[in-house]
C-alpha positions in Angstrom: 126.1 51.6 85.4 122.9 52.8 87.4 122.8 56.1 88.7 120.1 55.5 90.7 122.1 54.7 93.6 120.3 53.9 97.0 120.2 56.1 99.9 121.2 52.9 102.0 123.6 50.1 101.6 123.8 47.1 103.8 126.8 44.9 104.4 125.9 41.3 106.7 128.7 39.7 108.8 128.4 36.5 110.4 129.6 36.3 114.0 129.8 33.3 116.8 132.5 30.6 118.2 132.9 29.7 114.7 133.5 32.7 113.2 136.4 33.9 114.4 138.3 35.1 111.7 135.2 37.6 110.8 135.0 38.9 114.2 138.2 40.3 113.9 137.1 41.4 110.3 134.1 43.2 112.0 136.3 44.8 114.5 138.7 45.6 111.5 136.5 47.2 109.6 134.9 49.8 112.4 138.3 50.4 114.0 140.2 51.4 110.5 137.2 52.3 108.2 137.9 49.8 105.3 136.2 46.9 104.3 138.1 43.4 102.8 138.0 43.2 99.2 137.8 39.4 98.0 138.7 38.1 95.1 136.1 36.5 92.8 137.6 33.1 94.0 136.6 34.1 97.4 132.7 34.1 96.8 130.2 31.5 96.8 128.9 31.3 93.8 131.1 29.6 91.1 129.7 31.4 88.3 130.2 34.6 89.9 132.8 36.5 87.5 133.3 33.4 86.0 134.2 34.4 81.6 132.2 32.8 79.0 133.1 34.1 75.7 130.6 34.3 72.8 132.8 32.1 70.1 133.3 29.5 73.2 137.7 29.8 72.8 138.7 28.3 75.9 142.1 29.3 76.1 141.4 32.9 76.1 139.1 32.5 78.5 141.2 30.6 80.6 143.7 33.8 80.2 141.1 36.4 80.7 139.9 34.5 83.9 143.7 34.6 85.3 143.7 37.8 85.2 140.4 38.6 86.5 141.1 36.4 89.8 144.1 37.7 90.2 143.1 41.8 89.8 139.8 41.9 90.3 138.2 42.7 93.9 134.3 42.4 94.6 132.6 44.0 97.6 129.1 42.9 98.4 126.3 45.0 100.0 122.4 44.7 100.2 119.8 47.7 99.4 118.1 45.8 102.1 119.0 45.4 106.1 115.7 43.6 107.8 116.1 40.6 105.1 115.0 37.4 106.8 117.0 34.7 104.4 120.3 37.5 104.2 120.3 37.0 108.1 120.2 33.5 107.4 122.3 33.1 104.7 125.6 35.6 105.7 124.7 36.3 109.1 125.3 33.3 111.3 121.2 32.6 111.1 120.8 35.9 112.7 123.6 35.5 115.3 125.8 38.1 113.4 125.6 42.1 112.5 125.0 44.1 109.6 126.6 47.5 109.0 124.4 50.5 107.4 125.8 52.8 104.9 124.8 56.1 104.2 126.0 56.1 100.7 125.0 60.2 99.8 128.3 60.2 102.5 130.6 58.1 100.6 130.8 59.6 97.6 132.8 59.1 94.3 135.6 60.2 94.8 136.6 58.6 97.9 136.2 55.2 96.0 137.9 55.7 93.3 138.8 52.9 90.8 135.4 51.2 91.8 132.1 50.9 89.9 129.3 50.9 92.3 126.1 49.2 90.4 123.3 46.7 91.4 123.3 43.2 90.2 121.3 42.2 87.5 119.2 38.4 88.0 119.1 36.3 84.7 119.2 32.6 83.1 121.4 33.8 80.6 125.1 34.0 81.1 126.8 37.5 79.4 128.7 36.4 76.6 131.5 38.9 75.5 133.1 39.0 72.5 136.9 39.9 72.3 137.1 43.2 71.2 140.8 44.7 71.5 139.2 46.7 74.5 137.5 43.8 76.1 140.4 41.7 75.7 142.4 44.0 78.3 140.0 42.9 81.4 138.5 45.6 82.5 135.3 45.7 80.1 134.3 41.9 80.2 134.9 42.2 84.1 131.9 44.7 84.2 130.0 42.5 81.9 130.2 39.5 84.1 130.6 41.0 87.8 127.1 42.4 87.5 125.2 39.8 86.3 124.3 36.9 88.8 121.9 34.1 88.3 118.2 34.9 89.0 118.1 32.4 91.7 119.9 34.9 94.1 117.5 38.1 93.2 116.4 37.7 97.1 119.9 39.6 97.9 119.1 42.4 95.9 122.5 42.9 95.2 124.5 46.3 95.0 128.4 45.7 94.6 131.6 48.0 94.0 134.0 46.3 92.1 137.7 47.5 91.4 139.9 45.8 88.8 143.5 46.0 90.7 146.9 46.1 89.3 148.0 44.0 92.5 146.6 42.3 95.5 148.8 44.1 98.3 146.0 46.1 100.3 142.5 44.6 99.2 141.0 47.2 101.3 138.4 49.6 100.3 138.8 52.4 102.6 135.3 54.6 103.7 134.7 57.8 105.2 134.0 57.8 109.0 130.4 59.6 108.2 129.3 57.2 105.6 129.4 54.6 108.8 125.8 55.3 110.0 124.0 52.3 111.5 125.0 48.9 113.2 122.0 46.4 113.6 122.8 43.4 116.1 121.1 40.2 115.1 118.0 38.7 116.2 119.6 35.8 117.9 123.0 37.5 118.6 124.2 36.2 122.1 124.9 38.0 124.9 128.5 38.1 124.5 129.0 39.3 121.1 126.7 41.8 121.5 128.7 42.9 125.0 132.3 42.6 122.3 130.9 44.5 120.0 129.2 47.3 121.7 132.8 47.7 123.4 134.4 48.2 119.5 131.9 50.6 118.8 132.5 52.8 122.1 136.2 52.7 121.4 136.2 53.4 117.7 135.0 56.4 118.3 131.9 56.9 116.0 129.4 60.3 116.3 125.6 59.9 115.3 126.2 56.0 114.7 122.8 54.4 115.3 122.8 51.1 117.2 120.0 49.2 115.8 118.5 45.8 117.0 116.5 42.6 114.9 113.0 42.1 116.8 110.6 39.4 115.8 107.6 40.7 114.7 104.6 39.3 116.2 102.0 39.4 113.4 104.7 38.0 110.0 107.3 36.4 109.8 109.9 38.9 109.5 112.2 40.8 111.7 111.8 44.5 112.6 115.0 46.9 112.7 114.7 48.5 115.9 116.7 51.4 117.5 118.5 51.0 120.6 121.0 53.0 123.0 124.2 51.7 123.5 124.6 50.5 127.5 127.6 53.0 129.4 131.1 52.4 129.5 131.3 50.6 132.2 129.4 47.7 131.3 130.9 44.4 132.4 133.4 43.5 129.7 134.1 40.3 127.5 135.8 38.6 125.4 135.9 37.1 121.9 135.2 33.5 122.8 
């Protein structure tokens, strides 16, 4: 595990007509403090915490990977939050948000039963052996979950991963403080931006800091730019 962790950790969400189901997630996650856990089945790679073991026995690998999809929860975040392809890739080409988290406020302890650690980019796939230890889940899952194909090194990768006894609340739950940034997208429409900027107010947040995506003139990348969040009584809309 690397305990180097960042200062900052960056989680995208796409937004938009299409997207409903993760607007309500955004609004879920700023009103109650949690963030959805999926399963390894729920991601997009299909090598992502996907077993290989080292003498090649498929059916204990097709046990150990029951398991893992069944237990195992994997929360995604970036050490970076002016990314040009992550706004692309999971942010509704830059129609979505991105949450900022302060992670020297989210400590340890109030994450317990995860291991927060960057992903490691490489052409070769971790091949565990099956140690008594290993053979229980919760080793090879940290061999595998942190290891990604080098092809995605551009999300430079940190994730907290849990290994749960049931699925019932795949939630991870964060303090209020650690909460410290909200970056609107580039191309977010007026709308969402009106929504979400309503959530905000009525969550209830002290020393967020709204941020928005700017093009920058001179490269081709977006600036992160801070912003004041319009009064109360802007006109109000709704989820379309």
């Amino acid at each position: 595990m690397d305990n180097n962790e960042p200062e900052k950790l960056y989680r995208y969400f796409p937004l938009g007509p299409d997207n409903k189901t993760w607007f309500d997630r955004v609004r879920d996650t700023l009103e109650n403090q949690r963030l959805y856990c999926p399963c390894p089945t729920q991601l997009n790679d299909p090598f992502d915490c996907a077993i290989k073991l080292a003498n090649g026995d498929s059916d204990r690998e097709a046990g150990i990977q029951g398991r893992i999809d069944k237990q195992a929860g994997v929360v995604s975040f970036s050490a970076c939050g002016d990314h040009v392809l992550m706004w692309s890739h999971y942010a509704s080409h830059h129609r979505g948000i991105c949450l900022e988290f302060d992670m020297p406020a989210w400590p340890p302890e109030d994450r317990e039963g995860y291991v927060l650690d960057k992903v490691r980019y490489t052409m070769s796939r971790p091949l565990p052996t099956l140690s008594p230890q290993e053979q229980a889940g919760a080793i090879t899952l940290e061999k595998i979950a942190f290891t990604k194909h080098k092809n995605w090194c551009y999300e430079n990768e940190w994730r907290m991963v849990c290994s749960f006894k049931n699925r019932c609340d795949p939630y991870l739950g964060f303090p209020r403080a650690a909460l410290t940034g909200v970056i609107f997208g580039l191309k977010m429409t007026d709308n969402d931006r009106c929504v979400m900027e309503q959530v905000i107010r009525d969550a209830g947040y002290q020393g967020l800091t709204i941020f928005e995506a700017r093009e920058d003139h001179d490269k081709f990348c977006v600036k992160v730019c801070p912003v004041l969040l319009p009064e109360s009584d802007s006109p109000t809309m709704t989820v379309e």
